[in-house]
C-alpha positions in Angstrom: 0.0 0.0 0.0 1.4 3.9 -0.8 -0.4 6.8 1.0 0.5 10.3 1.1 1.1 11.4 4.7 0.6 15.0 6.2 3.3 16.5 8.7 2.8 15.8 11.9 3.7 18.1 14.6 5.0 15.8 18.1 6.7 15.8 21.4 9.1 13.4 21.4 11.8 11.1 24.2 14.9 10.0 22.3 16.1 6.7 22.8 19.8 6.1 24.1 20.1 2.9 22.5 18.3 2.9 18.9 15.4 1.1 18.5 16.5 -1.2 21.1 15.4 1.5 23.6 12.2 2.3 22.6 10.0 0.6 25.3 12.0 3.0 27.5 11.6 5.8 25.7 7.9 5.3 25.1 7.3 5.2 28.5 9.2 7.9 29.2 6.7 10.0 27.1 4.0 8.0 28.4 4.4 9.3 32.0 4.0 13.0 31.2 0.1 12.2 30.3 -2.4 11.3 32.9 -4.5 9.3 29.8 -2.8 8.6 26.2 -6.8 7.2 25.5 -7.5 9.2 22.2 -3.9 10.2 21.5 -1.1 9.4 18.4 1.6 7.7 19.0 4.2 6.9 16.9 7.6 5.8 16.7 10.5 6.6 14.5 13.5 5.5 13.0 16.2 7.4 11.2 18.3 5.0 9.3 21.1 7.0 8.6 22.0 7.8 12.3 20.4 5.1 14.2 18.1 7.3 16.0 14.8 6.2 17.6 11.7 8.5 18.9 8.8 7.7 20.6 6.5 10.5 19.3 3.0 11.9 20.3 0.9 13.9 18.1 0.4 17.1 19.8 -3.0 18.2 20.3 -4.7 22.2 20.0 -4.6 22.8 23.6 -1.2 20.8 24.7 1.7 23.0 25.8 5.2 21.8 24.7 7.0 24.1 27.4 4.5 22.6 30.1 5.0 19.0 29.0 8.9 19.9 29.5 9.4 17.8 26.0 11.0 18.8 22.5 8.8 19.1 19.8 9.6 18.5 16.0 8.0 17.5 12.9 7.5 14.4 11.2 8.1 14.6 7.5 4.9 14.3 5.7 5.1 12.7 1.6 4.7 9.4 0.4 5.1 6.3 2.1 4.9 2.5 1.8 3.3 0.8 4.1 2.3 -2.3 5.8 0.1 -3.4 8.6 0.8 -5.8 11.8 -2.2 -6.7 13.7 -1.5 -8.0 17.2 1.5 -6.0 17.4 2.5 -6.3 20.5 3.1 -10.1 20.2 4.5 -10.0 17.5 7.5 -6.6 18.1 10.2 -9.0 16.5 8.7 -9.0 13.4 9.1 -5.1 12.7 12.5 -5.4 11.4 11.8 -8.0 8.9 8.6 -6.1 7.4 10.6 -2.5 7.0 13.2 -5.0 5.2 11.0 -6.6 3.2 9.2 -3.2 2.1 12.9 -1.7 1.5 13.3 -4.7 -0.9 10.1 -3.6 -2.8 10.5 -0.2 -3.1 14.8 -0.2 -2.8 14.5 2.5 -5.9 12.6 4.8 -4.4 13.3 4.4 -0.8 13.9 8.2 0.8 17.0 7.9 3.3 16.2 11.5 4.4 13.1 10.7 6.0 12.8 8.6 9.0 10.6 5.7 8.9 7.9 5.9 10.9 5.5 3.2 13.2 1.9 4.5 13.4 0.2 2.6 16.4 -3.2 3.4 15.7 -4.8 1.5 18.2 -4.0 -1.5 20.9 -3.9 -4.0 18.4 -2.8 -2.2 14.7 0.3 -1.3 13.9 1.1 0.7 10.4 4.9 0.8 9.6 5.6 3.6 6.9 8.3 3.1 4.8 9.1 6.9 3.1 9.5 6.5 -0.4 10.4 9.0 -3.6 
């Protein structure tokens, strides 16, 4: 599947130690917010560095300063993606699906974007591969 993905102002926590370190970072964010019911999250990768976010979408009325996170933007353009239900048993397998969609699309994969995980609920997972 392609789709066309708009910018997407977040707060994010920076993981130490790649994607290896997202749980941590995740619920790092996580503990700022008394309720995450309703809320984005999303996590990214940056292949050319290594560097893992846990991201929430920031909302009208949320204040960054208050929320004593950085903010930044996730790239919006076209994307590649794939869907994982049941993510949560099944973490391993994220890897091996952003390989596999890098295989498909290895002409037109964008290195300057980061690739992004879209959790949009409890059990679906939409991994976005960023694509020319």
């Amino acid at each position: 599947m392609e789709a066309i993905l708009e910018a997407i102002k977040v707060v994010f926590v920076e993981s130490a130690n790649g994607p290896e370190g997202a749980g941590e970072a995740f619920k790092k964010l996580e503990s700022r917010f008394p309720s995450l019911k309703g809320r984005k999250l999303y996590g990214t990768f940056q292949y050319s560095n290594a560097s893992y976010r846990a991201c929430l979408a920031l909302e009208a009325d949320d204040d960054p300063d208050l929320l004593a996170l950085e903010t930044w933007i996730i790239p919006g353009g076209k994307y590649a993606g794939e869907k994982i239900e049941n993510w949560s048993e099944r973490l391993g397998e994220i890897p091996q699906v952003f390989s596999a969609l890098s295989q498909n699309y290895q002409s037109r994969v964008d290195p300057e974007r980061p690739r992004i995980e879209f959790y949009k609920s409890q059990k679906e997972l939409l991994l976005l591969l960023p694509i020319h």
